[in-house]
C-alpha positions in Angstrom: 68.2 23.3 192.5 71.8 25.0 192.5 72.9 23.3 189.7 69.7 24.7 187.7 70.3 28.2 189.2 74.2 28.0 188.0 72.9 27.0 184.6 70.8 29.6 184.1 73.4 32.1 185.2 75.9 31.0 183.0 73.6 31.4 180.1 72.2 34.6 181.3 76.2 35.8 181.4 76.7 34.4 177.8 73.9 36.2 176.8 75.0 39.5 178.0 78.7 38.6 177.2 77.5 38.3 173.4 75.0 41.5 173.6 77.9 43.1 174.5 80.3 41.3 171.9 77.7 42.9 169.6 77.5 46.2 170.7 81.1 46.7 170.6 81.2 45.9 167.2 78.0 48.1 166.6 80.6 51.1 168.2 83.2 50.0 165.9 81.7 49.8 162.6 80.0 53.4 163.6 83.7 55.0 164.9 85.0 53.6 161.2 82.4 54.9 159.1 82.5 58.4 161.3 86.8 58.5 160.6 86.2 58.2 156.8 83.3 60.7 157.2 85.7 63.1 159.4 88.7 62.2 156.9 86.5 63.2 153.4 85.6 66.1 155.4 88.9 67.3 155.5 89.6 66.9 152.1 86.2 68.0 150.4 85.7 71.7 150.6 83.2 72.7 153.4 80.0 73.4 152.2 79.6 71.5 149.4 76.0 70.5 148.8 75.2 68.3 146.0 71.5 69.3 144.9 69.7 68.6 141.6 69.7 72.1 139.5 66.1 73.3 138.5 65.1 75.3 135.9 63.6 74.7 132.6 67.0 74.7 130.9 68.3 72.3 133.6 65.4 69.9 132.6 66.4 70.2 128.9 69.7 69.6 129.5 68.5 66.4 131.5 66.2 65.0 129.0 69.1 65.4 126.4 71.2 63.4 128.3 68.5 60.7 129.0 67.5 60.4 125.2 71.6 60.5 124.5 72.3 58.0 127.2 69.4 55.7 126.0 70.4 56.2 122.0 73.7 54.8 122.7 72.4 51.8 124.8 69.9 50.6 122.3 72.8 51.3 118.8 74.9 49.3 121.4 72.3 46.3 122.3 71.2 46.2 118.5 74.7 45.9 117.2 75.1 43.1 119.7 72.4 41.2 118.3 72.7 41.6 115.1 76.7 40.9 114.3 78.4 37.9 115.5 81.5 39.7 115.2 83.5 40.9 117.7 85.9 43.5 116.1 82.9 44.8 114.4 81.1 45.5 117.9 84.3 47.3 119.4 84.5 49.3 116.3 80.7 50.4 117.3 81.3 50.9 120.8 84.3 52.9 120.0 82.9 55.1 117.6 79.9 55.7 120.0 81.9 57.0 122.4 83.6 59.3 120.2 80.2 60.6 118.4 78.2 60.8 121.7 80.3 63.9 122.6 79.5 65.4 119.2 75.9 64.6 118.1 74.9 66.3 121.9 76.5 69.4 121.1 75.0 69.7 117.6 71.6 68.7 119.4 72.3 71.4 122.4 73.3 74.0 119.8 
């Protein structure tokens, strides 16, 4: 009956011994992430809220963006499915980028 007794003892301890095992690597992971909070902190002016602007212009200005954003994606995926060639895609893609910029100012204007 000892021997049972010891047995169950031992695992009882392991048991605890790994809670805590866990635990202290629960603290750890939290005391990490709390430094790089405290550290950002320090560098990022206090107060800084990021919150979505509202308005009617600020929704404009969004659905400009989204209809932009989305323009370029599908010029993009048809110009990869249409042209086998590769130089002829970056020359797409780099000319997107360069007329993104301009077409939503003459659209905002």
């Amino acid at each position: 009956m000892s021997k049972e007794r010891a047995r169950r003892r031992a695992e009882r301890e392991a048991e605890t011994a790994q809670r805590a095992a866990e635990r202290a690597k629960r603290e750890a992971e939290t005391a990490r992430r709390r430094a790089v909070r405290d550290r950002l902190a320090r560098v990022l002016p206090a107060g800084t809220k990021w919150s979505r602007s509202t308005g009617p212009l600020a929704s404009r200005r969004r659905k400009t963006f989204g209809l932009m954003l989305l323009g370029f994606f599908v010029v993009q995926l048809l110009t990869f499915v249409s042209t086998p060639d590769w130089g002829l895609r970056a020359a797409v893609f780099v000319v997107s980028l360069f007329a993104v910029p301009v077409i939503t100012v003459l659209v905002a204007g």
